[in-house]
N, C-alpha and C positions, 0 to 999 in steps of 0.2 A: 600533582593532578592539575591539568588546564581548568579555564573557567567552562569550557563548554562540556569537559568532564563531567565537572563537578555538580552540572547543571542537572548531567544525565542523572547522575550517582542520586540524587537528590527525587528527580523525576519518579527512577526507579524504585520506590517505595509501596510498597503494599498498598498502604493508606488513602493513595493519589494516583496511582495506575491507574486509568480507565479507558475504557471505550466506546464514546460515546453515554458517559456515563453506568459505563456497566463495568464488571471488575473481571478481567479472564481469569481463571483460579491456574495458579504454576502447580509443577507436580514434580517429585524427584525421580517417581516412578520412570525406568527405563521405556524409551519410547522407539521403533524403527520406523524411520521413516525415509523413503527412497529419495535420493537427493534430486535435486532441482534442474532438470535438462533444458537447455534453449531450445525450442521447436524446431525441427530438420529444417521447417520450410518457411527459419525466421524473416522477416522481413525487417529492412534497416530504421533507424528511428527517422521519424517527418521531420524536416529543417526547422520545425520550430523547438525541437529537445534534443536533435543530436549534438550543438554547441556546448548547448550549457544545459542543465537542470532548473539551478534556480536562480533569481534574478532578485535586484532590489536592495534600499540599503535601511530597512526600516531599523528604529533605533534598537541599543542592547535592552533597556527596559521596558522595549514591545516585544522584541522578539530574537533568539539568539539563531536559531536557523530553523528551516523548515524542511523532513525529507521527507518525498514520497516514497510509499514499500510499493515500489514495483518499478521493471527493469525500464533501463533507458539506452543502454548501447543496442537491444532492437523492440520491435515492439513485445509488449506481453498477450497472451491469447486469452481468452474468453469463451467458452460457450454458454455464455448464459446471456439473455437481450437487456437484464437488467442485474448489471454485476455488482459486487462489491467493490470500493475503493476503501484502503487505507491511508495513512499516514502519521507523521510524529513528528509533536509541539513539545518542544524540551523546555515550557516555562509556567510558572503560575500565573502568571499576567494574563488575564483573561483580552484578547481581541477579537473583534470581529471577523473573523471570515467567511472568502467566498468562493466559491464551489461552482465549477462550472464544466460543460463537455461542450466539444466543438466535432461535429464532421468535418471529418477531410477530405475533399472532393479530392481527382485523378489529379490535379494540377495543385492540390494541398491550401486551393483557398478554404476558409474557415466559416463552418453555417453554425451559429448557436443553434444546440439542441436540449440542453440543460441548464440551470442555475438556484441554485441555493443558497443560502447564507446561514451559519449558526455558528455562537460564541465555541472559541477555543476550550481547550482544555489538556491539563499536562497528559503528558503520554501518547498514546497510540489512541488515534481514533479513525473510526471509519463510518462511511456514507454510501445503500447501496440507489440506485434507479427506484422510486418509488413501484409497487407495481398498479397502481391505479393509473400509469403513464405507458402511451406504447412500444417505449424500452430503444435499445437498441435498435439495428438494423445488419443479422444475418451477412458477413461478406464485405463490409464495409469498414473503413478504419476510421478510429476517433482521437483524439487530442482530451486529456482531464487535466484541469489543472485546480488548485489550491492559494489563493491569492489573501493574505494580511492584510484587512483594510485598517493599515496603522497611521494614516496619511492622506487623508480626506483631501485634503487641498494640496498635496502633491503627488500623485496616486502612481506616478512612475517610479517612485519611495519607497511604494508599496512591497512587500516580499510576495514572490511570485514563482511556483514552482509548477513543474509540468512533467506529464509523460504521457507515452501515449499506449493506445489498445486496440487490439484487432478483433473482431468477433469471428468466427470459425465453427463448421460445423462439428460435434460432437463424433467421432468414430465409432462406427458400429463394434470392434473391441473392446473399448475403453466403454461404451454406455455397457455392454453385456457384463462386465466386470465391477460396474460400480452399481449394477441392479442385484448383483451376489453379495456385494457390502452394505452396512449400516455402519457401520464403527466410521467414526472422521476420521480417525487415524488412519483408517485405508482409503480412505475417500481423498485426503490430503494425498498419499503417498502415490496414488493413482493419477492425478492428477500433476503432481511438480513431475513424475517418470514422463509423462505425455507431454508435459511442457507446455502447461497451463497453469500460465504462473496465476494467476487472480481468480480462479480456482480453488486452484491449492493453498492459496490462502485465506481464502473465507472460510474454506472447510477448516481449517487454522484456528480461526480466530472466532469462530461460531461460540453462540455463547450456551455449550449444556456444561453437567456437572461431571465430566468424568476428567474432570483434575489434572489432564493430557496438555492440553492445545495451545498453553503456556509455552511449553517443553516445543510443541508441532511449528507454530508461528516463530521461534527464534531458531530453531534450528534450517527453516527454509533462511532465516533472513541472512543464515551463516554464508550458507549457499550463496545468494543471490549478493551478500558482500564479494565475498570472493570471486565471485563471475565475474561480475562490475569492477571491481577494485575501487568500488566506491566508500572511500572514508567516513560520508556519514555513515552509511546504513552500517559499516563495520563498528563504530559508536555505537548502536544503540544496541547491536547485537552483543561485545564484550562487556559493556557497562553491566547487560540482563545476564551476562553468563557470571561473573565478578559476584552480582549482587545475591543470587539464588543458590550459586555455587554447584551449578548441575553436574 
């Protein structure tokens, strides 16, 4: 087992999962759920995430890597003005981070339009748009990124990951469809079919009691590994399958 394994192996524990200080309950109960489609009408990722993901060399005993759950070979979709964001800090080392959205004008300069800062913590954690703020903007694409303030005084050191989101209007299908649902489990499954990735995973990763959304959240990140051929997110995903045994 690598160290970055082991990191997960470790992460993955009952005891220390959390999200945002709250615990997703796993279930072994069989779950269906419609796998993860790229949007027909995806659009390519902004020059500032199509290179690379994530950036930075902050130390192993700040941070061993940092991955965003959501796609980066094109944008991911949204219909909501104030979305959820995930992500996953595979260490106990508590760091500061910082949380921020950028607009992306026609010509992909960058307008801050969000920023927050709050201590890490192992596992999966996520952050949505406050709604006391006036959210997004309808049609418009944004840049989220996730930065390790591990390096005050060299902050280019700093760990630094990105991806980006597009907001999209809702189809009148898909809202007639999810106005016939209550269960998340269709509300996910409705959602990754439509190809709304940050969607479908909030409805994911929503925190009620029906013992599902354990099972909802890693089986999209299967998906969205394999899309990607992204090594991390294939990490956190076989680590959660290894450790739960679904």
């Amino acid at each position: 087992m690598t160290h970055t394994q082991w990191l997960l192996h470790k992460i993955f524990n009952p005891k220390v999962l959390t999200i945002c200080a709250l615990t997703i309950p796993f279930s072994f109960t069989q779950v269906t759920l419609a796998a993860y489609k790229p949007p027909a009408d995806q659009k390519p990722p902004s020059g500032y995430t199509e290179s690379s993901g994530t950036r930075g060399t902050c130390k192993a005993s700040d941070a061993d890597s940092l991955t965003l759950l959501a796609p980066v070979t094109h944008m991911g979709q949204t219909t909501s003005t104030h979305p959820t964001f995930a992500w996953f800090v595979p260490h106990h080392h508590r760091v500061l981070l910082e949380f921020s959205i950028y607009e992306l004008s026609s010509n992909e300069q960058l307008k801050l339009t969000y920023k927050s800062r709050l201590q890490s913590s192992p596992g999966i954690m996520k952050l949505s748009v406050p709604k006391n703020l006036p959210g997004l903007a309808l049609g418009k694409n944004y840049l989220w990124q996730v930065e390790m303030l591990c390096d005050f005084n060299h902050p280019s050191r700093n760990l630094l990951a990105t991806a980006d989101i597009t907001i999209v209007p809702i189809p009148a299908s898909l809202q007639d469809a999810l106005h016939q649902k209550r269960d998340r489990v269709f509300k996910a499954s409705l959602y990754a079919e439509a190809g709304i990735w940050y969607d479908a995973l909030a409805e994911a990763l929503a925190n009620t009691s029906d013992g599902q959304l354990g099972k909802l959240a890693i089986n999209l990140l299967k998906d969205l590994a394999n899309l990607e051929k992204s090594p991390q997110i294939k990490d956190v995903y076989l680590i959660a399958l290894e450790k739960y045994d679904f």
